[in-house]
C-alpha positions, 0 to 999 in steps of 0.5 A: 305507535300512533296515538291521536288525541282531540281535544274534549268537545263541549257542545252545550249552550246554556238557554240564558246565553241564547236570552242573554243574546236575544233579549239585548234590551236588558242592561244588566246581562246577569238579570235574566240567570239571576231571577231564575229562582224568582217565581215571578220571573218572565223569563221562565217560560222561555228557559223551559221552552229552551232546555229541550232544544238545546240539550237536542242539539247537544247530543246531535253535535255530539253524534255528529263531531265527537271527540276523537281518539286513535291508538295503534301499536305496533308489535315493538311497542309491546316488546317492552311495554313498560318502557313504551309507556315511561315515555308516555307518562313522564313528560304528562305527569311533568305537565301535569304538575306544573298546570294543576289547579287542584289536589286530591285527598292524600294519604298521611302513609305515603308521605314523609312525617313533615308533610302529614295532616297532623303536622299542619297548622290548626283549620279555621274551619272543619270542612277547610284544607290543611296547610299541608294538603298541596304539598303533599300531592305535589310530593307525591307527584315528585315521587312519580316524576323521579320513579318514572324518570329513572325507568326512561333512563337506561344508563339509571342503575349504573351509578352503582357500579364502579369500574374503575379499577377494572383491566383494559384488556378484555381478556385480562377482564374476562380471566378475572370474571372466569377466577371469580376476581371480577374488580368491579366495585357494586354498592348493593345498599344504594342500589336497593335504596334506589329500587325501593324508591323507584318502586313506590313511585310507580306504586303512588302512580297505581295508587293515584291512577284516578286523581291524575286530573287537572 
């Protein structure tokens, strides 16, 4: 696998940059984009002449210097494609985490009782926030980055098998696999447990698929 990605263009230049620049008499540099709401602001006439040329050029450098995205796979990268893409995932939602400026709305269903809406403390305002509403996301993101962790790993499951007490001699281990005596120790509730975990990370990934922006 190839994967070449640009960073995203902005190729937009604000008509009150360009007078900012040009008109270098103005003291104040906010005065221009502040009277924009000022009917009798003489800068006016040069906005509207402006807006046209710039959004030309804007969609010209974008035609001309779009931003680039180049993927190529080869055939084992399909034989397993999940784990293909484990390796892809994890270290994005690590970064993720730790560079995010914001969170999405969460449901109260995919989060432990201490973290829900209705165990947070009172909002000042309606429109505002709950105390819990960051902490939340970033259980949920935990969540991911756990589920997603233990599919990268392939030594993850092992845990659960206790061999211990097994024979060294292959043969002996394989009479006793063949006697139906195998002494291999296996904890089916924590294997479980640790499945049903993993499973709803990948489950909040698919549910979250769309809120995983910075």
């Amino acid at each position: 696998m190839k994967v070449w990605i640009s960073r995203y263009r902005n190729h937009w230049i604000s008509p009150y940059v360009i007078l900012k620049a040009v008109c270098f008499w103005e003291r104040d540099e906010d005065r221009i984009y502040n009277l924009k709401d000022d009917p009798n602001n003489p800068y006016t006439r040069w906005v509207d002449f402006l807006n046209p040329i710039c959004t030309a050029w804007m969609k010209l450098l974008d035609f001309v210097h779009p931003r680039w995205t180049y993927v190529r796979l080869d055939e084992w990268d399909t034989w397993s494609f999940d784990h293909t893409l484990a390796d892809i995932i994890l270290p994005g939602l690590k970064q993720l985490k730790a560079t995010k400026h914001g969170a999405p709305f969460t449901e109260d269903d995919d989060v432990p009782e201490y973290l829900r809406s209705y165990m947070a403390q009172p909002k000042e305002n309606e429109w505002d926030t709950d105390s819990l509403h960051f902490m939340r996301w970033d259980w949920i993101l935990a969540e991911m980055i756990w589920a997603f962790e233990q599919k990268v790993n392939d030594e993850a499951d092992s845990q659960f098998f206790d061999h211990s007490e097994c024979p060294t001699d292959p043969h002996a281990r394989l009479d006793d696999l063949t006697n139906g005596a195998s002494k291999v120790k296996y904890d089916k509730d924590g294997h479980q447990a640790w499945q049903e975990r993993k499973a709803n990370g990948f489950r909040l990934f698919g549910k979250y698929y769309e809120n995983l922006w910075d």
